[in-house]
C-alpha positions in Angstrom: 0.0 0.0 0.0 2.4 2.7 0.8 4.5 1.7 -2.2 1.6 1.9 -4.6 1.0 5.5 -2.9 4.5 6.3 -4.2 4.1 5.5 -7.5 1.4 7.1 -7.2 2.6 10.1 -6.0 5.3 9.8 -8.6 3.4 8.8 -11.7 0.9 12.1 -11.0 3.9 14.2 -10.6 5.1 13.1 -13.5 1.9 14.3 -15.7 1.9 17.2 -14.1 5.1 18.1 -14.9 5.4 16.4 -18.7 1.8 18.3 -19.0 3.2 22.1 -18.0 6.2 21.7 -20.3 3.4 21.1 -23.3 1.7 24.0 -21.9 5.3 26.4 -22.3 5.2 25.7 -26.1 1.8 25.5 -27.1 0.1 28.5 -25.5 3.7 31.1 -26.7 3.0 29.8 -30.0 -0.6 30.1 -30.4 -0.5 33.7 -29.3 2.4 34.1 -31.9 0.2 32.5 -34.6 -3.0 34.5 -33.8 -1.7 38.2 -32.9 1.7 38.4 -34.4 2.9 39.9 -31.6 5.9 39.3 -29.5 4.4 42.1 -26.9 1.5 40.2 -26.7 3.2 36.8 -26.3 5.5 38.5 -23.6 1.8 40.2 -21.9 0.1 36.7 -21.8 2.9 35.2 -19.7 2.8 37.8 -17.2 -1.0 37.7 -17.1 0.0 34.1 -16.4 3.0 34.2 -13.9 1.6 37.3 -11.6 -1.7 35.4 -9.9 0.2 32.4 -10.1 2.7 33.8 -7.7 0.1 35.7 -5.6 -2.4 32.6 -5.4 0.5 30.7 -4.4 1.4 33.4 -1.5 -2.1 33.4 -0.3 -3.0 29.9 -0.5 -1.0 28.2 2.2 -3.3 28.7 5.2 -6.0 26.9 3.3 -4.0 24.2 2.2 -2.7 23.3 5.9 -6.5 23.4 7.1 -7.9 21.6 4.3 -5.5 19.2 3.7 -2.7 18.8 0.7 -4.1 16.2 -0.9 -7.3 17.2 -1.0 -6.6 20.8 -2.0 -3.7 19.2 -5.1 -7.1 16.9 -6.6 -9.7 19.6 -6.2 -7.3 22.3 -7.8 -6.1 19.7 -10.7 -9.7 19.2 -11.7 -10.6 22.7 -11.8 -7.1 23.4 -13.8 -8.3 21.3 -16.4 -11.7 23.0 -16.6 -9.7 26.3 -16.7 -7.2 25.2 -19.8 -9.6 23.3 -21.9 -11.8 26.7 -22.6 -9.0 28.9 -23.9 -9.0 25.8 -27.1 -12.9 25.5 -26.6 -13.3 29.0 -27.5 -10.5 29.2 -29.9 -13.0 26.8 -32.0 -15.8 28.6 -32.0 -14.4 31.8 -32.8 -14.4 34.1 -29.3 -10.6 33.5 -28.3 -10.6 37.9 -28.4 -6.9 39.0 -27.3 -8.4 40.6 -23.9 -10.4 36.9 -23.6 -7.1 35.0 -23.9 -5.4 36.9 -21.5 -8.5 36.5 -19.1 -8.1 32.3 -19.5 -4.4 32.4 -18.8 -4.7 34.6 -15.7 -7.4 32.0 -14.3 -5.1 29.0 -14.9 -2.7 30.6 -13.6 -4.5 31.8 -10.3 -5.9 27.8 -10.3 -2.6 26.7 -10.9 -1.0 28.3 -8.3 -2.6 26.1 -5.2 -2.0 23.0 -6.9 2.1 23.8 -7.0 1.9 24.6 -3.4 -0.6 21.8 -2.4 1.7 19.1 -4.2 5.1 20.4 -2.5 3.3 20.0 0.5 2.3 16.5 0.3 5.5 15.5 0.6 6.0 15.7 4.4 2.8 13.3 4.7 4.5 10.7 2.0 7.8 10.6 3.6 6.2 10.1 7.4 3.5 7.5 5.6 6.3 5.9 3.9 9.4 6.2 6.7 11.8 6.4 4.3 14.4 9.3 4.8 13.5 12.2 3.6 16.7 12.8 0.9 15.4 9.5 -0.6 11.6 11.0 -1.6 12.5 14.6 -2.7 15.6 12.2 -4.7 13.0 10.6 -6.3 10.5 13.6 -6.5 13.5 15.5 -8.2 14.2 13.3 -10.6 10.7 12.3 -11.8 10.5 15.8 -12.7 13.7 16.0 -14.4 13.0 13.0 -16.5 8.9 14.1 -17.2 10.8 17.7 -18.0 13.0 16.2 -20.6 10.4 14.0 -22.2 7.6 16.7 -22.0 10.1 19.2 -23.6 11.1 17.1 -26.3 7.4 15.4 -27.1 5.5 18.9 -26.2 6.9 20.6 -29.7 5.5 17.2 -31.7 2.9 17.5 -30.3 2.1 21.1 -31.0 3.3 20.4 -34.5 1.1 17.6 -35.0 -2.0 19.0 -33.1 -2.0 22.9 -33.4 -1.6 24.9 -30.4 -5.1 24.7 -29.4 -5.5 21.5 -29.5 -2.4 20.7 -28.0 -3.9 22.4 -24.7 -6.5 20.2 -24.7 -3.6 17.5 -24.0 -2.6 19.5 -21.6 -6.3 19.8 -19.8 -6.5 16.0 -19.9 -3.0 15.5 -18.0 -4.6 17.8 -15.1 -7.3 15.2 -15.2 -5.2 12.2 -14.9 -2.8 13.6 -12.8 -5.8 14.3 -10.3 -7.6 10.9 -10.5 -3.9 9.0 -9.7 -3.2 11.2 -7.2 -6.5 11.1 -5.2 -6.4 6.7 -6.1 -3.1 6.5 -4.9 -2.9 8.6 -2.0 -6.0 7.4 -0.4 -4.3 6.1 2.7 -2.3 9.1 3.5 -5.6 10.7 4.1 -5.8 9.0 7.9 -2.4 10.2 9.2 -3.4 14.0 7.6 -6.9 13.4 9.5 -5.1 12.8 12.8 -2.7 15.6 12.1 -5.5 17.6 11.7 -7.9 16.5 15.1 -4.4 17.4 17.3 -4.8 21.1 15.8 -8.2 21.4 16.7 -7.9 19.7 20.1 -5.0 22.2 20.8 -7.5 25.2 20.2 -9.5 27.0 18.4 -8.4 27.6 14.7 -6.2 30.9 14.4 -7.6 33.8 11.7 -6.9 33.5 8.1 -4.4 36.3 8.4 -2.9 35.2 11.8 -1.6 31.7 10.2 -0.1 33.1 7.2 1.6 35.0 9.2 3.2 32.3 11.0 4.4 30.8 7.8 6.2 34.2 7.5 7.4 33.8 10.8 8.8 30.6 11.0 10.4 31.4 7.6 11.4 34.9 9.5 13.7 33.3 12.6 15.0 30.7 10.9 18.0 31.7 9.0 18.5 28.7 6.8 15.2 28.6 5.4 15.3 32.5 4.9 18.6 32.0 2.7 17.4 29.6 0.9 14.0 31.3 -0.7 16.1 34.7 -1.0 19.0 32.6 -2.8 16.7 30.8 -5.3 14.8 33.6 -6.2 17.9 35.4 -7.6 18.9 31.9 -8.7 15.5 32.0 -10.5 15.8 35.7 -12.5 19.1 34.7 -13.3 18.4 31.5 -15.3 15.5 32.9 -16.2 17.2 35.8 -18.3 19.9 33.1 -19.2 17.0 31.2 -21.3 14.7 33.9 -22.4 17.5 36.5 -23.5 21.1 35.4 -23.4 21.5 32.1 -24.5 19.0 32.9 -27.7 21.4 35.9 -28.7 24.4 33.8 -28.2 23.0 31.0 -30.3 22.1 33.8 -32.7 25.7 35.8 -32.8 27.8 32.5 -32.2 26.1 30.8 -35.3 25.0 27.7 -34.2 21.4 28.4 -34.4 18.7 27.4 -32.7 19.8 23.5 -32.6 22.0 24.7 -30.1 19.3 25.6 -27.6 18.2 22.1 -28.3 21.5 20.7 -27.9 22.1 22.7 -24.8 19.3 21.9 -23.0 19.1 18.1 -23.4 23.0 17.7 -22.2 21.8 19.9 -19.0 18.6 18.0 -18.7 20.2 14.4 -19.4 23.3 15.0 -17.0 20.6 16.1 -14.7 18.7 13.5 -14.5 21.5 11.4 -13.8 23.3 13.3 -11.0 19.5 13.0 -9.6 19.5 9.3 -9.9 23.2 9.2 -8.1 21.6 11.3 -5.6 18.8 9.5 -4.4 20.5 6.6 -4.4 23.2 8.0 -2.2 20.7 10.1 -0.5 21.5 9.6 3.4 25.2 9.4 3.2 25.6 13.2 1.4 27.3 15.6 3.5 25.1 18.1 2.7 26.6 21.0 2.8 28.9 20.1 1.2 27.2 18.5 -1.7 25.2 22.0 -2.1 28.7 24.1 -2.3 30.3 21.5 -5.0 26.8 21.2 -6.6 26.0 25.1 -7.2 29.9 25.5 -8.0 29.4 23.3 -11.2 25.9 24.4 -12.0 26.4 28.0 -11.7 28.6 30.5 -13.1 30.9 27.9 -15.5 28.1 28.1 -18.0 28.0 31.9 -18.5 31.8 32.3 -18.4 32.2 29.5 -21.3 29.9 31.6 -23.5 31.6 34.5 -22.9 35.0 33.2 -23.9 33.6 32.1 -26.9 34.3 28.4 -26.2 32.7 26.4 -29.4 29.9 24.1 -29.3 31.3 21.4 -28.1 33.1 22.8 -25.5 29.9 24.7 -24.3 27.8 21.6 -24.7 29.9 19.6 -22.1 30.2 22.3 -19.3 26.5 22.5 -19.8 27.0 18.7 -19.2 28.8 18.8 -16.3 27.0 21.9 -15.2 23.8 19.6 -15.2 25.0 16.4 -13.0 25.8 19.2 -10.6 22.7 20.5 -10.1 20.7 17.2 -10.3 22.5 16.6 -6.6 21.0 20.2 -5.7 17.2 19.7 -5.2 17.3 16.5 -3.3 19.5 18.1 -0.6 17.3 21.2 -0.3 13.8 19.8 -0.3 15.2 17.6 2.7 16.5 20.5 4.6 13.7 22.6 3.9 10.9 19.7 4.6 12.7 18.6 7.7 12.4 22.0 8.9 9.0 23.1 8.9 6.1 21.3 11.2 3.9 19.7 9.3 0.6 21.3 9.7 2.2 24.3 8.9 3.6 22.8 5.8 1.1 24.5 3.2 1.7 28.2 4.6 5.9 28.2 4.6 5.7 26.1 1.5 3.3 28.7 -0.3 5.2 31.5 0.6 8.6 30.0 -0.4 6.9 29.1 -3.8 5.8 32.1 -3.8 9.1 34.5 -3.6 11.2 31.7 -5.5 8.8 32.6 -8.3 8.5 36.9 -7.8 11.9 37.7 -9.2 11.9 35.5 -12.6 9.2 38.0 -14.4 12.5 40.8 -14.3 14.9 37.9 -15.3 14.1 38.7 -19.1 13.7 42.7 -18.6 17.4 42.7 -17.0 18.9 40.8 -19.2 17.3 42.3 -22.0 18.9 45.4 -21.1 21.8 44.7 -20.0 22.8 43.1 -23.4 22.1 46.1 -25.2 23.7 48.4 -22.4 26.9 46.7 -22.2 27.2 43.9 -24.6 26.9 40.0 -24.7 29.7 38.9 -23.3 30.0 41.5 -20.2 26.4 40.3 -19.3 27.3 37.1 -19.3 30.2 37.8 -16.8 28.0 39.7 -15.1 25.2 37.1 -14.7 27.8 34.5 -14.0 29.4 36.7 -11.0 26.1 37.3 -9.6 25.4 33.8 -9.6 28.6 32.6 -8.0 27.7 35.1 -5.2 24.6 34.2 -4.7 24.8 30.5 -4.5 28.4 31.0 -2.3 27.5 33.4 0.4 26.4 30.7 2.6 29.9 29.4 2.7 30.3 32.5 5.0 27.6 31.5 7.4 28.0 28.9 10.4 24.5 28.9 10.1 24.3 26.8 7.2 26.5 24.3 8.2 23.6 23.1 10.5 22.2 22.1 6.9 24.3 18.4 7.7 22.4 18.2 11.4 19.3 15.6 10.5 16.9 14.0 12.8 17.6 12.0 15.3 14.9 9.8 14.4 13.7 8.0 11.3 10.2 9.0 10.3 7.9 5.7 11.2 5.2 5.0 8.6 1.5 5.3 9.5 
């Protein structure tokens, strides 16, 4: 039983994510196909990203009171209701500019909750399954590494095949399936959340909306690890987010490799991801954490703007991108356990919403800054100056004791329900 809620677990996350990469080619492309307009296609994202990140914010006390997994199903159904009307309407001819941007601000506001409410599940699955907890965001990590890479590479056949519309429908049905699995598979998880749940209430009365989130904010507030970490990946975040949307387009452009390069590019990161993830999880328990997050941002960070910028060829470029990407497959595992291990788990929803939440705030600017600071100082000096920022960013907890606490775990194993 608590295998099958695993797979699961896994198998719905795996939709989900395969489903979201569709999502990222076929709704740019058919705004590009119906208005022309790179503006527009640039508008519709934001009207996208902006409730996503302020549903997320705002969701977490109703996630802890309500429950994860019931919150992940409900939201996944009502996602799919949202995407399937932007291709419904397309057909019948009242997909308007103002009506599209309208759609996408709902899925995204819908979509937001579901992110949270499936990041917090995972507390729950590792305490149901008592395995440690490096082991389940391992294998959480690299599901979605390995959905990412297939839903990347099937997402533009199936836009090419399909249309863009219609390839949304796809996209509608994985929130269906995603939900269905998850709620079959996670079934028994939903006694230990119950009990979870009958301690709060026996403890007191319920505190106000406003008063629990709040707390999130606090417990994010005194404890300096956690605190670093959302502050660090949401510069991480506007970094590689300008990296993708600005920087390595005009390097592929100027360097002229085209834009099989940004193919090639991103499956070497994604493959050698994928399997520094599998290494991870199976190693999971014996990392030195710390450790494994210095060495792991050190080869996933800054080498891969310096090697454009010295004008390394493709080759050359392609394999630090490779060895960039088996460093960062050992990142997530590591800092979902520390974070998870961290945070009480009734108040799981709130911190995790508001982590998901700022991690996510920056990466609209990501494209803006780098934008102009390509044509302000050049390609290259941006790169350098991206890749400094990075190193920085990801290194300044070298010079803080408090993050070698990262290595403390508990003291005991998590038992299973």
């Amino acid at each position: 039983m608590r295998g099958g809620a695993l797979a699961g677990f896994l198998a719905a996350d795996a939709v989900s994510s395969a489903g979201t990469r569709l999502a990222q080619i076929a709704m740019p492309w058919l705004v590009l196909t119906t208005t022309g307009s790179a503006s527009k296609t640039g508008l519709v994202a934001f009207a996208e990203i902006a409730p996503l990140v302020l549903a997320q914010a705002l969701s977490g006390p109703w996630i802890d009171r309500a429950g994860p997994r019931r919150m992940a199903v409900a939201f996944d159904l009502a996602s799919a209701g949202a995407v399937a009307l932007v291709p419904l309407t397309y057909a019948t001819g009242w997909l308007h500019f103002p009506v599209l941007v309208a759609l996408v601000a709902l899925t995204g506001l819908l979509r937001g909750p579901c992110d949270v409410a499936h990041h917090a599940m995972v507390p729950a699955l590792v305490r149901h399954l008592g395995l440690p907890t490096e082991r389940v965001t391992g294998l959480v990590g690299t599901t979605d590494r390995l959905a990412a890479l297939v839903g990347a590479a099937g997402g533009g056949g199936v836009v090419a095949l399909l249309g863009p519309a219609d390839a949304l429908l796809v996209d509608a049905a994985s929130f269906v399936v995603c939900g269905a699995v998850l709620g079959a598979a996670t079934r028994g998880m939903a006694a230990g959340r119950a009990l979870i749940r009958s301690r709060s209430r026996d403890a007191g009365r319920a505190p106000a909306y406003l008063t629990e989130l709040r707390g999130g904010w606090d417990i994010l507030r005194r404890d300096p690890v956690l605190l670093g970490l959302m502050l660090m990946v949401a510069v991480t975040n506007l970094l590689d987010q300008g990296y993708s949307a600005v920087m390595l387009p005009v390097w592929a452009r100027g360097s002229g490799s085209g834009p099989a390069a940004i193919g090639l590019l991103g499956a070497c990161m994604g493959g050698a991801a994928l399997v520094g993830s599998l290494l991870a999880t199976w190693r999971a328990e014996r990392l030195p954490r710390f450790r494994t997050y210095v060495v792991g941002y050190l080869l996933a960070g800054a080498p891969r703007w310096i090697a454009m910028a010295c004008g390394f060829p493709l080759w050359a470029v392609a394999a630090v991108h490779l060895v960039a990407g088996f460093g960062a497959g050992f990142i997530n595992p590591v800092l979902g356990a520390v974070q998870f291990e961290r945070i009480p788990e009734q108040q799981t929803g709130r911190v995790s919403a508001l982590s998901l939440a700022a991690s996510w705030s920056l990466m609209p600017l990501g494209g803006l800054f780098a934008g102009l600071a390509v044509s302000g100082i050049g390609l290259v000096a941006a790169l350098v100056l991206f890749g400094a920022v990075y190193f920085a960013t990801t290194m300044a907890p070298v010079c803080s004791p408090a993050w070698r606490g990262m290595d403390r775990r508990p003291m005991a194993a998590a038992q299973p329900s």
